[in-house]
C-alpha positions as CSV (number, residue, x, y, z in Angstrom):
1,X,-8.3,-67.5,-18.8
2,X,-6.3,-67.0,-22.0
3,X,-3.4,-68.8,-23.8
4,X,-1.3,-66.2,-25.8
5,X,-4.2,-64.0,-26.0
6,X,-6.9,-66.3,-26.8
7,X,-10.1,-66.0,-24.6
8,X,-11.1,-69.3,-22.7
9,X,-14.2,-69.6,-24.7
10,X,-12.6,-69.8,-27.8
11,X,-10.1,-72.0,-26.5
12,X,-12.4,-74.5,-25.2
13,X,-14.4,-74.2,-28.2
14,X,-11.2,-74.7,-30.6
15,X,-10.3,-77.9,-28.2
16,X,-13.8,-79.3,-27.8
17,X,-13.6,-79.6,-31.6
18,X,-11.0,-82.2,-31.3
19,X,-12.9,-84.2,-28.9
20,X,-15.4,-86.8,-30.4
21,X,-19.0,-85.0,-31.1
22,X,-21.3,-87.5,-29.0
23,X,-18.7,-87.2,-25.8
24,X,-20.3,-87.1,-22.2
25,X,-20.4,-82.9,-21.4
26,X,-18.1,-83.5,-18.6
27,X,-15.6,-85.9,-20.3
28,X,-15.2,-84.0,-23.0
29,X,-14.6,-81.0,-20.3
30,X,-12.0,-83.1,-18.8
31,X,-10.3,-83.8,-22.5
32,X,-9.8,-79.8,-22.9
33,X,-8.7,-79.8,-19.1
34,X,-5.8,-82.2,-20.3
35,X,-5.5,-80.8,-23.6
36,X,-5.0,-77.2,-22.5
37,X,-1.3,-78.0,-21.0
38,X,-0.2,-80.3,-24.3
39,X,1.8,-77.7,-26.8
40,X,1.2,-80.3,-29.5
41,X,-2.6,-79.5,-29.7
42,X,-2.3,-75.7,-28.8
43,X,0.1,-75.5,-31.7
44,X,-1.5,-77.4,-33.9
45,X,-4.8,-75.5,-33.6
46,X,-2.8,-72.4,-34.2
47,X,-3.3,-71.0,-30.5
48,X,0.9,-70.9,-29.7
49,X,3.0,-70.2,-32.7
50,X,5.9,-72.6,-30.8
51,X,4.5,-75.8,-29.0
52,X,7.3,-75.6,-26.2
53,X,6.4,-72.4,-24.7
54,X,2.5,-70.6,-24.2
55,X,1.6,-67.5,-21.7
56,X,-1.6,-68.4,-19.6
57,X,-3.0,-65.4,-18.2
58,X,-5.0,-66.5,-15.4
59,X,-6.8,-64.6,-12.6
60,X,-6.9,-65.3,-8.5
61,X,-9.4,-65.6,-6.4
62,X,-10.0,-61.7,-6.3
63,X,-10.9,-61.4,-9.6
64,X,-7.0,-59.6,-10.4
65,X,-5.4,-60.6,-13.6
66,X,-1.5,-62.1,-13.9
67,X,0.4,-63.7,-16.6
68,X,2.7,-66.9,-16.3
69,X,5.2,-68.0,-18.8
70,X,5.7,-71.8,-19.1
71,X,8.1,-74.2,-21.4
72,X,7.5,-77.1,-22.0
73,X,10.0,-79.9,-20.1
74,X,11.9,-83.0,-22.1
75,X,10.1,-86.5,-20.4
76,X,13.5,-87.4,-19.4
77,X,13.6,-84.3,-16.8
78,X,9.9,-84.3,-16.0
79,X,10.4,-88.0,-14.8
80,X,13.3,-87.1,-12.6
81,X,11.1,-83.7,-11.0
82,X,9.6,-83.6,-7.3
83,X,6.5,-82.4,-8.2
84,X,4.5,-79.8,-5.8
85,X,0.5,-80.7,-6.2
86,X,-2.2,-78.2,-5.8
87,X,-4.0,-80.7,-3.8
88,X,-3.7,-81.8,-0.2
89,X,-5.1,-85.3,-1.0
90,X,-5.2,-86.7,-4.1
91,X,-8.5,-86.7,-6.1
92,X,-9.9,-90.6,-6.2
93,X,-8.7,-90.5,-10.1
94,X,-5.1,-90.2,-9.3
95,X,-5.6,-93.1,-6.1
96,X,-4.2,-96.5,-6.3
97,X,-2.4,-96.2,-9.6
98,X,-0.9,-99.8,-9.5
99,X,-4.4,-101.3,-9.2
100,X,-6.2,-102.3,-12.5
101,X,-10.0,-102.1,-10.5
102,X,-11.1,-101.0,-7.6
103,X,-14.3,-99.1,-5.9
104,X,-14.7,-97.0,-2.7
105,X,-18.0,-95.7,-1.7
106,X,-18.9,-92.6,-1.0
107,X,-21.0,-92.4,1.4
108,X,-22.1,-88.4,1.6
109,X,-23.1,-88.7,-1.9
110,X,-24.3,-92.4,-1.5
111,X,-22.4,-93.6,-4.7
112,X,-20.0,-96.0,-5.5
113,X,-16.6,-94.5,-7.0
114,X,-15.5,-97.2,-9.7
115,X,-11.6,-97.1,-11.5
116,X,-10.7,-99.8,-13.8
117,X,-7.1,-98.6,-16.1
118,X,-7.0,-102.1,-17.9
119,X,-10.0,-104.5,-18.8
């Protein structure tokens, strides 16, 4: 992966130095995962010269190279969008968004799944 011609391990470098130094591996991961679509910190970091436009060249599952072109959209549009999702059911993160707790165990992996948005 690349952002305007800047290889994914210098990107996540770059963005991992914005997250804080004595983060959990994976939550720090999932801060660059989140930070990787915000033009605000791929400007500021110098990785886009405009924050409202990038080109991601990604590749498929063959190995094989393309290049997309995005923009950034105003909050007023993206609120009014139908989004497509990439998955067929949501991941438990993104379940039960009007709930301030709840759990679900997992059974194959014999854990409990907690999600808490407000103490």
């Amino acid at each position: 992966m690349k952002i305007d011609d800047v290889p994914f391990p210098r990107l996540r470098e770059l963005l991992l130095s914005l997250t804080p130094q004595d983060e959990n591996p994976n939550l720090g991961l999932a801060r660059i995962e989140l930070m990787m679509t915000e033009g605000l910190y791929l400007h500021g970091l110098g990785i886009i010269a405009d924050r409202t436009k990038a080109r991601f060249t990604l590749a498929d599952a063959d190995g094989k190279e393309f290049t997309v072109n995005v923009r950034a959209v105003p909050m007023n549009e993206a609120m009014s969008m139908q989004w497509t999702y990439a998955f067929k059911q949501a991941p438990l993160s993104r379940q039960r968004p009007g709930e301030v707790f709840w759990s679900q165990y997992l059974p194959e992996s014999r854990t409990v799944y907690c999600n808490f948005s407000r103490l």
